[in-house]
PALO-839868 format. One record per residue (C-alpha): residue in three letters; x, y, z. Coordinates in nm, 2 decimals, decimal comma. Layout:
BEGIN
<lumkol residuo="ALA" c1="X" c2="Y" c3="Z"/>
...
// end
This chain:
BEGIN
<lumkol residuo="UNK" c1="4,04" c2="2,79" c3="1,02"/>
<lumkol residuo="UNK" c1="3,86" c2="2,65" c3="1,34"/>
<lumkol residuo="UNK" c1="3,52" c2="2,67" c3="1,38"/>
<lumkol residuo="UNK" c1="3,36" c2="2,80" c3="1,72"/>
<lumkol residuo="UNK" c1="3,27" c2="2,51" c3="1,93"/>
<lumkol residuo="UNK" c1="3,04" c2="2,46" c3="2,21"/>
<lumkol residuo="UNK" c1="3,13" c2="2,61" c3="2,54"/>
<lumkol residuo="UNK" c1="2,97" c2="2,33" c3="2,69"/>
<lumkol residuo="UNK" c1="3,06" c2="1,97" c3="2,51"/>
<lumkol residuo="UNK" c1="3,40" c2="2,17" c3="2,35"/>
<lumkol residuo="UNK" c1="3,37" c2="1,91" c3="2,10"/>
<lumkol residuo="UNK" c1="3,06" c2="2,01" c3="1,84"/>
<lumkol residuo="UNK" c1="3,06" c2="2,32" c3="1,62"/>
<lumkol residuo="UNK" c1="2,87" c2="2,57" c3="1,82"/>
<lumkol residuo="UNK" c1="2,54" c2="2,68" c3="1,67"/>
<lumkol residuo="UNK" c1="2,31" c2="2,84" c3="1,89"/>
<lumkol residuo="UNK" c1="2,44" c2="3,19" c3="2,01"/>
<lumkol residuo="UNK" c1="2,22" c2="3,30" c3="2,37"/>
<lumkol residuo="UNK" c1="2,21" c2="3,66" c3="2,38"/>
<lumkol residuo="UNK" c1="2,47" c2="3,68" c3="2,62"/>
<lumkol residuo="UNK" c1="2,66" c2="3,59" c3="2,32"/>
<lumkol residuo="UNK" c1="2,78" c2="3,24" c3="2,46"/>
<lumkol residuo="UNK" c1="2,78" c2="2,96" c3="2,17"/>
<lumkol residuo="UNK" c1="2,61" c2="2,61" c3="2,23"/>
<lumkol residuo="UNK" c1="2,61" c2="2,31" c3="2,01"/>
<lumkol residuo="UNK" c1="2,22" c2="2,21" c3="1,97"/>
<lumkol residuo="UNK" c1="2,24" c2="1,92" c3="2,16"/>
<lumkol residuo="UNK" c1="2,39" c2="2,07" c3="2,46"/>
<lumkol residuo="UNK" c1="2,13" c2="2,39" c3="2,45"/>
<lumkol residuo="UNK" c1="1,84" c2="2,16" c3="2,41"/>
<lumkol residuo="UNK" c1="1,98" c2="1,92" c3="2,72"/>
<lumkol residuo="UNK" c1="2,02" c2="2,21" c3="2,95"/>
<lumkol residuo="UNK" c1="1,65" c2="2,43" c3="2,86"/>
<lumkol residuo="UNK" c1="1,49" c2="2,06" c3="2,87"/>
<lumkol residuo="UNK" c1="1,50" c2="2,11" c3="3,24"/>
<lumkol residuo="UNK" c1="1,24" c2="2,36" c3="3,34"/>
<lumkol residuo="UNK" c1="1,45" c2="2,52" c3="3,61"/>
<lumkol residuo="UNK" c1="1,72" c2="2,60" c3="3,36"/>
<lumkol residuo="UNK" c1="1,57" c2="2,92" c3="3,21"/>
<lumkol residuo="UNK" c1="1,94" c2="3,09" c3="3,23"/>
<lumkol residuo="UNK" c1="2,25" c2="3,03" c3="3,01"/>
<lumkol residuo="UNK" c1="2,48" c2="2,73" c3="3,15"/>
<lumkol residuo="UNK" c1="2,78" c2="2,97" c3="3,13"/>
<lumkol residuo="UNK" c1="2,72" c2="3,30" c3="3,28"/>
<lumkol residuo="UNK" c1="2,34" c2="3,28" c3="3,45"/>
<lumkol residuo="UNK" c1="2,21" c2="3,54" c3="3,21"/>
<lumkol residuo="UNK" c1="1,78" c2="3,47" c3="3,21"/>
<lumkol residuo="UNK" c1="1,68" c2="3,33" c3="2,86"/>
<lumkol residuo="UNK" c1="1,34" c2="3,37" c3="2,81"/>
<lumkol residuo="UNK" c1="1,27" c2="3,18" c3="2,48"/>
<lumkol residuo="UNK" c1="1,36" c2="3,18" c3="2,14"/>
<lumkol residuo="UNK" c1="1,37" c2="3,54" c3="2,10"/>
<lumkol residuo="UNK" c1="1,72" c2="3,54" c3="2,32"/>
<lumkol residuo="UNK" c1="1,85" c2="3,30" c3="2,06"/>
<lumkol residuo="UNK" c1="2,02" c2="3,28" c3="1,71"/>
<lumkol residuo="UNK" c1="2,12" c2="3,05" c3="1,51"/>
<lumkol residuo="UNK" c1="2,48" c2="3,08" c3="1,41"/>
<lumkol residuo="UNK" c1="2,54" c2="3,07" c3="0,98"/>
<lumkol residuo="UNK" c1="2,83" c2="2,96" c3="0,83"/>
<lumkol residuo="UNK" c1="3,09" c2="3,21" c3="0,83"/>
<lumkol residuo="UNK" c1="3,23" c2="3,32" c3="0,47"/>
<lumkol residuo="UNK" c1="3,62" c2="3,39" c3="0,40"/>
<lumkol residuo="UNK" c1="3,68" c2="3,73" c3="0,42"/>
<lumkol residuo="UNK" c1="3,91" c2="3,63" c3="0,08"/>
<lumkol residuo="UNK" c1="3,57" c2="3,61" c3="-0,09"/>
<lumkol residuo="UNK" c1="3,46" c2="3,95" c3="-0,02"/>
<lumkol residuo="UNK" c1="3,81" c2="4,14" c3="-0,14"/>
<lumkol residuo="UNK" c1="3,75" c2="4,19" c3="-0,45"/>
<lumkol residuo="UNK" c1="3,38" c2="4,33" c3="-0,39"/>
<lumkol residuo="UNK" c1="3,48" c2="4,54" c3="-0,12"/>
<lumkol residuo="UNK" c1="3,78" c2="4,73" c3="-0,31"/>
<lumkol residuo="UNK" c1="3,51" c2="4,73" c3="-0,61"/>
<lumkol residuo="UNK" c1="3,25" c2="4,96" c3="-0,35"/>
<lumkol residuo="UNK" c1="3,51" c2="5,14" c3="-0,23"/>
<lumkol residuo="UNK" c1="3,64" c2="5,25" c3="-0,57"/>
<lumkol residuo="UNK" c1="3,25" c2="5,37" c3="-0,66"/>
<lumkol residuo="UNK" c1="3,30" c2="5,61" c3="-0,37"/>
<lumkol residuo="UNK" c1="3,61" c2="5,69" c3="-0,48"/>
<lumkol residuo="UNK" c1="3,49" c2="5,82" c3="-0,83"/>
<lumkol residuo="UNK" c1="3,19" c2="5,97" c3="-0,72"/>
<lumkol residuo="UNK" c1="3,37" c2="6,19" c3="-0,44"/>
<lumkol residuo="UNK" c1="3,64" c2="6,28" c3="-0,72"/>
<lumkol residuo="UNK" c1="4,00" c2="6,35" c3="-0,62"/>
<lumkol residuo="UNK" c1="4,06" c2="6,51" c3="-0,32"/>
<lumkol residuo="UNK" c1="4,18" c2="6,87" c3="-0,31"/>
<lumkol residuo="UNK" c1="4,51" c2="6,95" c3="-0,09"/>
// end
């Protein structure tokens, strides 16, 4: 399972996502806002204004770890809609 890495350095684990949804490794990010006249995303041009237009990317679970809660909800539902009628 690869992780998303950096549309810039393509070799760190991306995680800073711009709200143009492009993924930066930190160092990268921080390199290209360090300049003043780079307010945009290095990728598309899409204005960045500050750290509202960012997120910080969390590790992603396995989707194996949520099976068993997942069929768990959905049998809740199940039993409190009843059997469906025909």
């Amino acid at each position: 399972n690869k992780e998303t890495e950096c549309c810039v350095c393509m070799e760190r684990q991306a995680c800073i996502m711009l709200s143009c949804c492009h993924e930066f490794c930190e160092i990268c990010i921080d390199n290209w806002t360090r300049d003043e006249e780079h307010s945009n995303c290095p990728l598309c041009r899409t204005s960045v204004s500050g750290s509202d237009d960012t997120w910080v990317l969390m590790d992603k679970s396995d989707a194996k770890d949520h099976t068993s809660d997942v069929h768990s909800y959905l049998m809740r539902i199940a039993d409190r809609r009843g059997t469906p009628r025909s």
